[in-house]
C-alpha positions as CSV (number, residue, x, y, z in Angstrom):
1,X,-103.9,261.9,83.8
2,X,-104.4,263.3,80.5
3,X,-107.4,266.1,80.1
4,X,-110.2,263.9,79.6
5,X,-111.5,266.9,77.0
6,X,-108.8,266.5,74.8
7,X,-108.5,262.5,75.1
8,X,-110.1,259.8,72.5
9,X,-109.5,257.1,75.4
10,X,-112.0,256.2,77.5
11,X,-111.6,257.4,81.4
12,X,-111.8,253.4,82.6
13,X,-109.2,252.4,79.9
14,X,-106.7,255.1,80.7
15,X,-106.8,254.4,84.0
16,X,-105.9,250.8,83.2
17,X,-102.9,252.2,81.2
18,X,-101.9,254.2,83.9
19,X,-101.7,251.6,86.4
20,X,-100.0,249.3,83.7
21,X,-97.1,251.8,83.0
22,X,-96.7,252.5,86.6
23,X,-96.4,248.9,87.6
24,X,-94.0,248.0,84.8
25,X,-90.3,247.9,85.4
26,X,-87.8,251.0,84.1
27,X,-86.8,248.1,81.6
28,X,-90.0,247.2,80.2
29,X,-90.6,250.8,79.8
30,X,-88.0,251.4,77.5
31,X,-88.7,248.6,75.5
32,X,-92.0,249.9,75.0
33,X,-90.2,253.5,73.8
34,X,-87.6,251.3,71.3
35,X,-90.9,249.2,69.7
36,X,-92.6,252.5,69.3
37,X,-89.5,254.1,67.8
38,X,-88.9,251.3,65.7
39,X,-92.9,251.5,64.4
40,X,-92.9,255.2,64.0
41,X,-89.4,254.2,62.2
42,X,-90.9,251.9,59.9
43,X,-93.9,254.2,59.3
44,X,-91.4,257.1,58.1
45,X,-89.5,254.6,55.6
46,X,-93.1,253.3,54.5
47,X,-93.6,257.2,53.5
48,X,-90.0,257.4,51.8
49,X,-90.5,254.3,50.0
50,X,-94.4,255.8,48.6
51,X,-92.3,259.4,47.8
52,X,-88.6,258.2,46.4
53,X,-89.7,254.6,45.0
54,X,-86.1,254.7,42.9
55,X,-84.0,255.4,46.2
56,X,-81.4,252.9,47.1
57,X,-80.7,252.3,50.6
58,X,-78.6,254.9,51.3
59,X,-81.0,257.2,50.4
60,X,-83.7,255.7,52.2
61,X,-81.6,256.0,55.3
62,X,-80.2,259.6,54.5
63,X,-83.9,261.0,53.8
64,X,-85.1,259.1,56.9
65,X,-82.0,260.5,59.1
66,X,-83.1,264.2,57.4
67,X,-86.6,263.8,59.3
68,X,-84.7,264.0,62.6
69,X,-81.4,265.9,62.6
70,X,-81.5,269.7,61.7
71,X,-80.5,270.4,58.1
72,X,-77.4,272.1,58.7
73,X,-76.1,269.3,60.4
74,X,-77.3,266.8,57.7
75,X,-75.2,268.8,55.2
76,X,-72.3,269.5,57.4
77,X,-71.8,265.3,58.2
78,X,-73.5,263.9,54.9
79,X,-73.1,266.3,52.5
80,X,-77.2,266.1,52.6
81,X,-79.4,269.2,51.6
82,X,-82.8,268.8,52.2
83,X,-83.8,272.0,49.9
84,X,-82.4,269.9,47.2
85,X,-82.7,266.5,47.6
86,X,-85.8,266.4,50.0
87,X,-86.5,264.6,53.3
């Protein structure tokens, strides 16, 4: 259980949670950790979108990839460097 100090969710309702995620199967589960991906996804391109309104969709995807893989990398495998052209 989470630390009930540190928690906006009320005792009862967590407790409903709980029991929910611990009676769902392994592949319900995941699909609950691809929707929230895919939200926290579409959040992140939301914020690109408000930042870089003239980025094409490349650019949306290489600034949304730059949020996630370190920026050595992203200019090693895209040529992408995120003191330059952001994240």
């Amino acid at each position: 259980m989470v630390n009930s100090s540190l928690s906006d969710t009320h005792p009862a309702m967590e407790q409903i949670l709980v029991h929910g995620y611990r009676t769902m199967s392994p592949i319900e589960k995941l699909e609950r950790v691809r929707a929230m991906t895919a939200a926290v996804e579409e959040l992140a391109l939301a914020d690109i979108r408000r930042r870089h309104p003239q980025a094409d969709a490349r650019e949306q995807a290489l600034l949304l990839a730059s949020r996630w893989i370190a920026p050595d990398l992203m200019l090693r495998a895209f040529g992408w460097d995120v003191r330059t052209q952001g994240y």
